[in-house]
LOFIGU-311892 format. One record per residue (C-alpha): residue in three letters; x, y, z. Coordinates in Angstrom, 2 decimals. Layout:
LOFIGU-311892
<atom "ALA", <X, Y, Z>>
...
//
This chain:
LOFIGU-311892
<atom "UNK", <113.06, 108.30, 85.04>>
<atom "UNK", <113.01, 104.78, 85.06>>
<atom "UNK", <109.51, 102.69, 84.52>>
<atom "UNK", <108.60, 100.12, 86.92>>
<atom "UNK", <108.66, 96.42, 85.34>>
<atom "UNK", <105.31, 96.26, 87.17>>
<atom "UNK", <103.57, 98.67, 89.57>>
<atom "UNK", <100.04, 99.01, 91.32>>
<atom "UNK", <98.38, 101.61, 93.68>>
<atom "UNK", <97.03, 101.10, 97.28>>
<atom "UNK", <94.14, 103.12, 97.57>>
<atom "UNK", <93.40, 104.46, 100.96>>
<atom "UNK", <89.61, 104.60, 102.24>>
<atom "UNK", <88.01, 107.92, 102.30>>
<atom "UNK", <88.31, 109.97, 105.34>>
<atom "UNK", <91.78, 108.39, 106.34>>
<atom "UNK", <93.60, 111.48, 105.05>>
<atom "UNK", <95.61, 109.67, 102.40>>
<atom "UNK", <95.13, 109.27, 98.75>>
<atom "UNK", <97.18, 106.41, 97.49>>
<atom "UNK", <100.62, 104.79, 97.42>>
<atom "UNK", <102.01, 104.13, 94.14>>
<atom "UNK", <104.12, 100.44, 94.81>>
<atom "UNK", <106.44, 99.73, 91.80>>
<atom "UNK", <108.51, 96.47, 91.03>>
<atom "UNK", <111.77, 96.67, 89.46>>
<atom "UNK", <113.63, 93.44, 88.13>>
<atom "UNK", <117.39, 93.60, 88.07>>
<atom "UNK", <119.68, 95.36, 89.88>>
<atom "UNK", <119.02, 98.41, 92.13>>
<atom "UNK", <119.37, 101.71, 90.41>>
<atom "UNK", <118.67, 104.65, 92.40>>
<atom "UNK", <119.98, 107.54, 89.86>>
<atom "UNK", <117.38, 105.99, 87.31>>
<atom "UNK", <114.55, 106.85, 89.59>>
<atom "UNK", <116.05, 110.30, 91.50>>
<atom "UNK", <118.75, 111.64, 89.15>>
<atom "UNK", <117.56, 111.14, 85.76>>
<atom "UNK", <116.71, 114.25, 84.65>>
<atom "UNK", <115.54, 117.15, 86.28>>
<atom "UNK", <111.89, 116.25, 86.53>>
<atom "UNK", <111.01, 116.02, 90.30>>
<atom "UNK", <108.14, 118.09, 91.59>>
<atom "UNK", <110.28, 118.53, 94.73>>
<atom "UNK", <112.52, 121.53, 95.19>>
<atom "UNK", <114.82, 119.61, 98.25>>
<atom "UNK", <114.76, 116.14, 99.32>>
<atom "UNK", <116.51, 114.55, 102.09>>
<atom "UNK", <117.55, 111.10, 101.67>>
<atom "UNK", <117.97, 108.53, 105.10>>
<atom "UNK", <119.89, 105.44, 105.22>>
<atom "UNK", <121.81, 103.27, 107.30>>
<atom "UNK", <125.48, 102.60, 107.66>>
<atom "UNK", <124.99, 99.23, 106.43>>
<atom "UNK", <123.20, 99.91, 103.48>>
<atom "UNK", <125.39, 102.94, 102.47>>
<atom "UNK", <128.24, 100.57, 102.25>>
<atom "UNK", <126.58, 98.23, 99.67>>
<atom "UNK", <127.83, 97.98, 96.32>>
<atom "UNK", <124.92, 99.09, 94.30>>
<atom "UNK", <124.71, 102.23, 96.75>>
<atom "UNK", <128.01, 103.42, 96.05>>
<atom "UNK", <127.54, 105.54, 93.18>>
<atom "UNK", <124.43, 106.91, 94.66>>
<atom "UNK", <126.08, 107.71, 97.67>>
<atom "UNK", <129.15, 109.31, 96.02>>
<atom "UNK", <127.22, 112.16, 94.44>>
<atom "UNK", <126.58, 113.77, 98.16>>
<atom "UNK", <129.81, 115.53, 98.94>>
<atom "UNK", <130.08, 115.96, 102.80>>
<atom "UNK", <126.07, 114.55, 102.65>>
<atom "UNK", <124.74, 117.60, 99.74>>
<atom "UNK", <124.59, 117.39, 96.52>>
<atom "UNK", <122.41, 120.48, 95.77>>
<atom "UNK", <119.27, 120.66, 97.63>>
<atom "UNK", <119.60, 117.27, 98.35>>
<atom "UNK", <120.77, 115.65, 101.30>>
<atom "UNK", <121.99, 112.55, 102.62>>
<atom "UNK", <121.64, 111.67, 106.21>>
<atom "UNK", <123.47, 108.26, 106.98>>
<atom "UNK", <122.18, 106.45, 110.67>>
<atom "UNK", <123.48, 103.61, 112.35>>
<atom "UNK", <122.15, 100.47, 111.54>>
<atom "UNK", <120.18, 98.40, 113.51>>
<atom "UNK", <116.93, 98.00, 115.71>>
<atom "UNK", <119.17, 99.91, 118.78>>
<atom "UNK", <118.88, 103.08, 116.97>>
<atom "UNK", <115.17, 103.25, 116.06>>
<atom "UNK", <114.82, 105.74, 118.72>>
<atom "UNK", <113.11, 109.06, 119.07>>
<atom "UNK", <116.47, 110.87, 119.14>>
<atom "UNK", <116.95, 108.80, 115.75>>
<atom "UNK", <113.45, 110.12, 114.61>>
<atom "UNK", <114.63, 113.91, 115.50>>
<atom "UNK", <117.73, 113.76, 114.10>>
<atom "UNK", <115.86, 113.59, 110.68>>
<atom "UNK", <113.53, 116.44, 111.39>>
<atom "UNK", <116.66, 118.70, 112.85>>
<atom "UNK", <118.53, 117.40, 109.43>>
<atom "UNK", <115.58, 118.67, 106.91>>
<atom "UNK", <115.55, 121.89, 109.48>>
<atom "UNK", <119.06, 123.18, 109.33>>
<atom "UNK", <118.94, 122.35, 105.54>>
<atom "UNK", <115.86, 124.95, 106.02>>
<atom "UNK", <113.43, 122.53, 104.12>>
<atom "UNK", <110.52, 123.68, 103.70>>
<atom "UNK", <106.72, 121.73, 103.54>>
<atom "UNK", <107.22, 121.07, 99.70>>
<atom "UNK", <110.53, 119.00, 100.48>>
<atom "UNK", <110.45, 114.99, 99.92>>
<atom "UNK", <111.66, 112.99, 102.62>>
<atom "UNK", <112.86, 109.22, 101.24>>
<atom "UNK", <113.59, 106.60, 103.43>>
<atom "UNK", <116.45, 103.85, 101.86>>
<atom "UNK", <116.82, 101.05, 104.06>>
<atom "UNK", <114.56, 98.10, 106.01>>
<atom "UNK", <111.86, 98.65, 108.67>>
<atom "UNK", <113.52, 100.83, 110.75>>
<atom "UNK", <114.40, 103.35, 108.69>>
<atom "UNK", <111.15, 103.45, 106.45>>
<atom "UNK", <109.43, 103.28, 110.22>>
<atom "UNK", <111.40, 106.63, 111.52>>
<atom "UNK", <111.80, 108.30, 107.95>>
<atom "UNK", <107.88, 107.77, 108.07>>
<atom "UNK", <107.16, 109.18, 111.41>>
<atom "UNK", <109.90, 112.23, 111.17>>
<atom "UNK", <107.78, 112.87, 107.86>>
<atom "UNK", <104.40, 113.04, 109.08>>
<atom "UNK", <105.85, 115.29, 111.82>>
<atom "UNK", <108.19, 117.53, 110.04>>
<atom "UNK", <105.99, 121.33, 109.54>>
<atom "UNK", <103.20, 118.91, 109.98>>
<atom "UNK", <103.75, 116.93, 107.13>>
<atom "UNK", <105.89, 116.39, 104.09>>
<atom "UNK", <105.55, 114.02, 101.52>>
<atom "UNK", <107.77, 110.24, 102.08>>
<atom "UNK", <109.28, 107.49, 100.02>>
<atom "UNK", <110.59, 104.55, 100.54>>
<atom "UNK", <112.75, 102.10, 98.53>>
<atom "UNK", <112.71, 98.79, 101.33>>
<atom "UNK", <116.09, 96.85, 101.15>>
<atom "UNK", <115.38, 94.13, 103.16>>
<atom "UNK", <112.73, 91.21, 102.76>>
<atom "UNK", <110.74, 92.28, 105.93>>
<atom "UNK", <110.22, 95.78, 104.35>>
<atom "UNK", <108.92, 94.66, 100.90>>
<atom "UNK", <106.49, 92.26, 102.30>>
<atom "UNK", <105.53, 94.21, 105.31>>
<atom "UNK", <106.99, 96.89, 107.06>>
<atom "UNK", <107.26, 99.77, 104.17>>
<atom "UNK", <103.27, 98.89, 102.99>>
<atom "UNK", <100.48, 100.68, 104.98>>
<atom "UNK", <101.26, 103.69, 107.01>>
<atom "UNK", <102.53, 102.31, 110.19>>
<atom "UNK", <105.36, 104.55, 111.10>>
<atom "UNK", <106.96, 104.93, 114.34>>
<atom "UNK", <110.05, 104.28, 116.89>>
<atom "UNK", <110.75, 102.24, 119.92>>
<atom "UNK", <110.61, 103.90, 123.41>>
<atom "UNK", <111.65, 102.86, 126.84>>
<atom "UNK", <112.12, 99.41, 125.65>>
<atom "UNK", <109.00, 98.48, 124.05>>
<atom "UNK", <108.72, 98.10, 120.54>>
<atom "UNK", <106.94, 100.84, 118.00>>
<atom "UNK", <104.98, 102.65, 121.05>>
<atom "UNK", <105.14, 106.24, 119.72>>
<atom "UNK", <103.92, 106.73, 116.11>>
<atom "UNK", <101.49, 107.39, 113.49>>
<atom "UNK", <99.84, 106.56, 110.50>>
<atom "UNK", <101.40, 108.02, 107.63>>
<atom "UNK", <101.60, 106.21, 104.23>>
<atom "UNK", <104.48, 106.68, 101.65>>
<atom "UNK", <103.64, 108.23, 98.22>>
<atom "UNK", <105.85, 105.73, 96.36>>
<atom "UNK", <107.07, 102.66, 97.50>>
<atom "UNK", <109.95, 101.70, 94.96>>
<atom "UNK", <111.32, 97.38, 95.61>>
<atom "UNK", <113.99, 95.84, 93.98>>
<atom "UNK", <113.99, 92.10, 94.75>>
<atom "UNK", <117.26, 91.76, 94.34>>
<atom "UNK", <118.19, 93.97, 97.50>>
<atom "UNK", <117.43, 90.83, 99.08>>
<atom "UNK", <120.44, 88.91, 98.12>>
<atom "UNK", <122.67, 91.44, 99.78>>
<atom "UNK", <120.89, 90.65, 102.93>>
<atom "UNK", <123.17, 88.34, 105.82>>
<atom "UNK", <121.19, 84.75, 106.25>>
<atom "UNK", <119.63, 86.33, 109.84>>
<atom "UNK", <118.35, 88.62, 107.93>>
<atom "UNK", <116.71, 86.99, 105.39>>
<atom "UNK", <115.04, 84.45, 107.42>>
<atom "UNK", <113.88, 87.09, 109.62>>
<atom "UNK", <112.16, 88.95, 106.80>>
<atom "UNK", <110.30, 85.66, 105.67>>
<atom "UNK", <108.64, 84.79, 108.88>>
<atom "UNK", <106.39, 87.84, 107.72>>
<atom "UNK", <106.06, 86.16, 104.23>>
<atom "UNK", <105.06, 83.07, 105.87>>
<atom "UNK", <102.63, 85.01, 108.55>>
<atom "UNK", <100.97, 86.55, 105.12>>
<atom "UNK", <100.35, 82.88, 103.80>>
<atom "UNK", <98.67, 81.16, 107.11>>
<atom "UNK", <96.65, 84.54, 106.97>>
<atom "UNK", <95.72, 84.81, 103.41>>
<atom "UNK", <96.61, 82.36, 100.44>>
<atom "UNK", <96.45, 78.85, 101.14>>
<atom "UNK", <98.76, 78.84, 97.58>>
<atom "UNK", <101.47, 80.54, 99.41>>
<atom "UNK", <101.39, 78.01, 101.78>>
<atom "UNK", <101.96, 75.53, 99.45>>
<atom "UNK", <104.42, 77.39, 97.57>>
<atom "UNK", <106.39, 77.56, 101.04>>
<atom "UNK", <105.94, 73.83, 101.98>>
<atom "UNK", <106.79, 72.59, 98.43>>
<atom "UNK", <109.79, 75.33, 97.25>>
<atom "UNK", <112.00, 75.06, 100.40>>
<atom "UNK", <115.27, 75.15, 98.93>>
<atom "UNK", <114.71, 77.58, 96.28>>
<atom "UNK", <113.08, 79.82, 98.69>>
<atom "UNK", <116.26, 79.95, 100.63>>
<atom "UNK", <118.61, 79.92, 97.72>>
<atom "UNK", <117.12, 83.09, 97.28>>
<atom "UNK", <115.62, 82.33, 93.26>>
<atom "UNK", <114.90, 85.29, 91.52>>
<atom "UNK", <111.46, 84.07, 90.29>>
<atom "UNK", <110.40, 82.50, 93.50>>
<atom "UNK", <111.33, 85.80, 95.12>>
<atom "UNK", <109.66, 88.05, 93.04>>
<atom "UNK", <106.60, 85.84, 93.74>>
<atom "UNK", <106.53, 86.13, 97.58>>
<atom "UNK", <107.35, 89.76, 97.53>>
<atom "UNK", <104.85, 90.92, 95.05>>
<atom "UNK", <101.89, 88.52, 96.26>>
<atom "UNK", <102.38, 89.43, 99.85>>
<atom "UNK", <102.25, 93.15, 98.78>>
<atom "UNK", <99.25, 92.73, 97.35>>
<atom "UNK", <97.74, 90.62, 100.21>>
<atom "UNK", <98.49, 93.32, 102.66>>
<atom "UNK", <98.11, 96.51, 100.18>>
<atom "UNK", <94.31, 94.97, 100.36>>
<atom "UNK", <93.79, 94.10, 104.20>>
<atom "UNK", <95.36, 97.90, 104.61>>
<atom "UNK", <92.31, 99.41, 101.69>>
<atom "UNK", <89.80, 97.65, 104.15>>
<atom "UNK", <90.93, 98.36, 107.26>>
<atom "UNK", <93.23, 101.69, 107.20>>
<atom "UNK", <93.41, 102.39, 110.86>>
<atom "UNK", <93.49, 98.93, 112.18>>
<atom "UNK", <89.54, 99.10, 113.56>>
<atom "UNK", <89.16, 95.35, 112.21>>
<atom "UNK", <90.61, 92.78, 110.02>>
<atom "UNK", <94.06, 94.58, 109.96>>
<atom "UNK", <94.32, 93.46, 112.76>>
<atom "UNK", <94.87, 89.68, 111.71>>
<atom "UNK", <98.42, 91.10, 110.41>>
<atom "UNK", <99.50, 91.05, 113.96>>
<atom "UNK", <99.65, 87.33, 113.98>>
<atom "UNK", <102.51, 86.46, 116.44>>
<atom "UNK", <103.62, 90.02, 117.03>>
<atom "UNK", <102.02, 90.42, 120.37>>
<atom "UNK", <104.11, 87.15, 121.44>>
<atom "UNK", <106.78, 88.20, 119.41>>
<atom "UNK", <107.42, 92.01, 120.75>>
<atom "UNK", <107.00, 90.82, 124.08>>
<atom "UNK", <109.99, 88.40, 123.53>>
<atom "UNK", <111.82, 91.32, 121.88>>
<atom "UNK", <111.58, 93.39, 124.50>>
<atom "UNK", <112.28, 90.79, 127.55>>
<atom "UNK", <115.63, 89.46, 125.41>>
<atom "UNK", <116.53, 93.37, 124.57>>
<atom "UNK", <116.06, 94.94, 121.74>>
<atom "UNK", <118.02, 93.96, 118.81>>
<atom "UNK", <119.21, 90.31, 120.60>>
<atom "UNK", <116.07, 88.55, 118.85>>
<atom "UNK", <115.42, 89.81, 115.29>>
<atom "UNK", <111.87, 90.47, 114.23>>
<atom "UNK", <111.03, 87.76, 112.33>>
<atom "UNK", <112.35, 85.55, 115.08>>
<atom "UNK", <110.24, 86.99, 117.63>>
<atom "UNK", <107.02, 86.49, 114.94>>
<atom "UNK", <107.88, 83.25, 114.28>>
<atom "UNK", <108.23, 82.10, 117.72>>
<atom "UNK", <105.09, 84.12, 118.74>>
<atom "UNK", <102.90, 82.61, 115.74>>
<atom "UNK", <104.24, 78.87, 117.35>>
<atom "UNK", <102.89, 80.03, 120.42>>
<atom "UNK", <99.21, 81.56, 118.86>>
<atom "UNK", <98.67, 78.36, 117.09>>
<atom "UNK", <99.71, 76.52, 120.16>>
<atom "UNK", <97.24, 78.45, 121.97>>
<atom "UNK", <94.20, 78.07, 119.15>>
<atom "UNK", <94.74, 74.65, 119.87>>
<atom "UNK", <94.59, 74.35, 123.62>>
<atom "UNK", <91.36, 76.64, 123.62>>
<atom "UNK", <90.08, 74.21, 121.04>>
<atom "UNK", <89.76, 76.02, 118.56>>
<atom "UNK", <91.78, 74.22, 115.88>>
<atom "UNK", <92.91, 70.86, 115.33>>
<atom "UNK", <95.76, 69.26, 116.17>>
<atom "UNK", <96.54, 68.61, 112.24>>
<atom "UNK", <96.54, 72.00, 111.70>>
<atom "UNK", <98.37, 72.94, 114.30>>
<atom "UNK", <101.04, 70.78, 113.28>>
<atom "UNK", <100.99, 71.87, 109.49>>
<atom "UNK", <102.16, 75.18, 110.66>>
<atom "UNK", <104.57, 73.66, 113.03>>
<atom "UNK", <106.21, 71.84, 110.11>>
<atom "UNK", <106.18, 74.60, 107.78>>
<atom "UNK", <107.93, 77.52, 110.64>>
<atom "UNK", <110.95, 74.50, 111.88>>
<atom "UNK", <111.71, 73.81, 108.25>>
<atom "UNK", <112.86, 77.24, 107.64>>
<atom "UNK", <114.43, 77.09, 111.05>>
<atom "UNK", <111.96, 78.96, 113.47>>
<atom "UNK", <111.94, 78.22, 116.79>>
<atom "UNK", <108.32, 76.58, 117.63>>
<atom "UNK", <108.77, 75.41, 121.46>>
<atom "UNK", <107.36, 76.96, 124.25>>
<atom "UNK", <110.93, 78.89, 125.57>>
<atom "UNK", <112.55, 80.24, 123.11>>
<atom "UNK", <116.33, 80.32, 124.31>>
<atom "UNK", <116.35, 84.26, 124.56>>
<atom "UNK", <114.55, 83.56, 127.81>>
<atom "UNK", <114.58, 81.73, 130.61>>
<atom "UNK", <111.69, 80.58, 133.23>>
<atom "UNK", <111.94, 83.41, 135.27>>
<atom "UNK", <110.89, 85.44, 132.14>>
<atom "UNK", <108.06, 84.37, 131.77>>
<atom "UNK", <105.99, 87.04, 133.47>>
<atom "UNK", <108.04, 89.30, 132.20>>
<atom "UNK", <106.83, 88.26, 128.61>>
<atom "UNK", <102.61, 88.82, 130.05>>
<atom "UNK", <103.67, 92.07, 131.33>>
<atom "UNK", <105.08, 93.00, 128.11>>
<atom "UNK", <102.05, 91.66, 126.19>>
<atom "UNK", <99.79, 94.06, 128.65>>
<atom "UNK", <102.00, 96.81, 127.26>>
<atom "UNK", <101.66, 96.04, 123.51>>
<atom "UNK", <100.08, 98.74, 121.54>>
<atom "UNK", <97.98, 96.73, 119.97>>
<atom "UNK", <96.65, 95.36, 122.98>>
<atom "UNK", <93.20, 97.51, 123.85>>
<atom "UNK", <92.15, 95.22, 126.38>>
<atom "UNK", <91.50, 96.15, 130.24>>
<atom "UNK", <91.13, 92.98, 131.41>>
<atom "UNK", <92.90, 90.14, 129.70>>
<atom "UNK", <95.21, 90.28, 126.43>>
<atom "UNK", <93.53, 90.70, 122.92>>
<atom "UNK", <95.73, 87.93, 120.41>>
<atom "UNK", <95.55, 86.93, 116.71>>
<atom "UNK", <94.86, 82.98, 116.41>>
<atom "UNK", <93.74, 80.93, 113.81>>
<atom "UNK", <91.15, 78.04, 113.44>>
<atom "UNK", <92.11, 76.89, 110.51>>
<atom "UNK", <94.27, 78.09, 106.85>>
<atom "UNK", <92.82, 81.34, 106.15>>
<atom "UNK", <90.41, 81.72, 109.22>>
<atom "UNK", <91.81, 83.94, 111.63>>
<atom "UNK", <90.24, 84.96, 115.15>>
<atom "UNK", <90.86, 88.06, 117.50>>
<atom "UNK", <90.28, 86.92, 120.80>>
<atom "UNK", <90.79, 88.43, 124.55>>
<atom "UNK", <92.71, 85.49, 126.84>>
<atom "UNK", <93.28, 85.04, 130.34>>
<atom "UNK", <97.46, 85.44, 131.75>>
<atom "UNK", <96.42, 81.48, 132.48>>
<atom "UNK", <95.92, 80.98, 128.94>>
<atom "UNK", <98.80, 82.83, 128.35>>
<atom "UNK", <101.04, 80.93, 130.90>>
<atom "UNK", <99.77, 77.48, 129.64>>
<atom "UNK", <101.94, 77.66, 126.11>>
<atom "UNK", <104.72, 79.36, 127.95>>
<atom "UNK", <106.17, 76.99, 130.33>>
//
């Protein structure tokens, strides 16, 4: 089996039902036989592998893919789903567990999720499910997945329009990146991915920041180096918010910087018409917008993040051109509805006073309605 070029392990806290997640680095191209088919050393007697139609297509997947004839190659299997934020349904979710079931899988099977959020999200949840629990991994192909939505246990599907409301907590055992999955990504893509990157530097390293404001155009040349930066440094950032704070009782919370903005606009555009990152972005323009008019920061600061999001093209105003006036209430309706909103009488957000120095606060639909129109 391959070795990582560098690895680490996320140690849960005790009494969250989880051990650890081993997260290894790998420079170079992707290699999946090196880490699945070299030898005949896995502890697992079956494992069922999930993808996307997108990401079975690449070129670096094609010998992997080949060895499933009509989707087994032994007690393997490969289950190939469409692609996109559409199908991150619970249908989605039990068409893995039905998968693993006619293969008649039993609890010491492996699940492994191959693709971005939404697969490692529904591979994730179908796993902790599954004869109440089989092991996962993941191998994250996109830039949103290595920084953010692969690390920590957050597994789930969309239902009835809103974004990730059934789910669980479930951690991988391995989490296996390859930076340069990331150049096979489209542009929307990519960008999308980095708003996380970026949400991980106002949270947690002023450097970042820097490295952000000051590496623009080798940032979104995509350099190898500058890559393998972000990605490992915002693994580490949230691999140690997640050690603290495993069920999201306190300072996880500050990950959700923008999201309760951002899923809101999600939902009100439709899901898939706004991608992720976009909605982030947009919603962390809005939080600092909103730190500001409480007083809470200045307007300097405010403005540093506003430069930093529009140079790598974010939307920062107060409509984002997904939506329209009338949509606004639409957008606090949806924000009542977020999952991670546990308030009963107002709306519990993420803002920030300053770099670094992050808030969770309960706000008034006023407050709300103030940085929205």
């Amino acid at each position: 089996m391959k070795k990582p070029d560098s690895s680490f392990d996320l140690v849960f806290p005790e009494n969250s039902g989880c051990d650890n997640t081993q997260i290894n680095f790998y420079c170079g191209p992707c290699n999946l036989d090196e880490i699945y088919f070299a030898g005949d050393d896995s502890p697992y007697p079956s494992r069922l592998f999930v993808t996307d139609e997108t990401i079975a297509k690449l070129d670096c997947m094609k010998d992997f893919v080949s060895k499933f004839k009509e989707s087994r190659r032994g007690n393997d299997t490969l289950l190939v789903l469409g692609a996109g934020e559409k199908y991150k349904t619970i249908e989605s979710v039990l068409k893995i567990v039905s998968t693993a079931l006619d293969a008649n899988y039993n609890r010491n099977c492996l699940f492994v999720a191959i693709g971005g959020g939404v697969i490692c999200d529904m591979t994730g949840f179908a796993a902790s499910m599954f004869k109440r629990g089989v092991d996962a991994e993941f191998v994250p192909t996109t830039l949103l997945a290595d920084v953010d939505a692969s690390i920590g246990g957050k597994t789930g599907c969309d239902f009835s329009s809103y974004k990730n409301m059934i789910g669980a907590f479930y951690p991988a055992k391995k989490i296996h990146m390859w930076p340069s999955f990331v150049n096979t990504l489209p542009e929307n893509e990519f960008i999308s991915g980095l708003a996380e990157a970026v949400k991980t530097a106002f949270l947690f390293s002023k450097e970042m920041c820097d490295l952000l404001k000051n590496n623009r155009e080798k940032v979104l040349s995509r350099d190898e180096k500058i890559l393998f930066k972000v990605i490992s440094e915002c693994a580490k950032a949230k691999a140690s918010i997640v050690h603290e704070d495993f069920k999201e009782k306190g300072r996880r919370a500050f990950l959700n910087l923008g999201h309760t903005f951002g899923h809101a606009l999600e939902s009100v555009a439709g899901l898939g018409k706004v991608t992720h990152g976009e909605g982030v972005a947009w919603g962390m323009g809005r939080a600092i917008a909103l730190s500001e008019k409480l007083g809470l920061c200045t307007k300097n600061f405010a403005d540093d993040c506003k430069q930093i999001l529009e140079s790598y093209g974010y939307c920062t105003q107060k409509q984002h051109p997904a939506i329209s006036d009338r949509d606004i209430d639409k957008i606090i309706s949806a924000m009542h509805k977020d999952k991670k909103n546990s308030s009963s009488r107002g709306t519990k957000v993420i803002l920030q006073s300053d770099w670094q120095n992050t808030i969770i606060r309960e706000v008034s639909d006023q407050d709300i309605d103030s940085v929205l129109r």
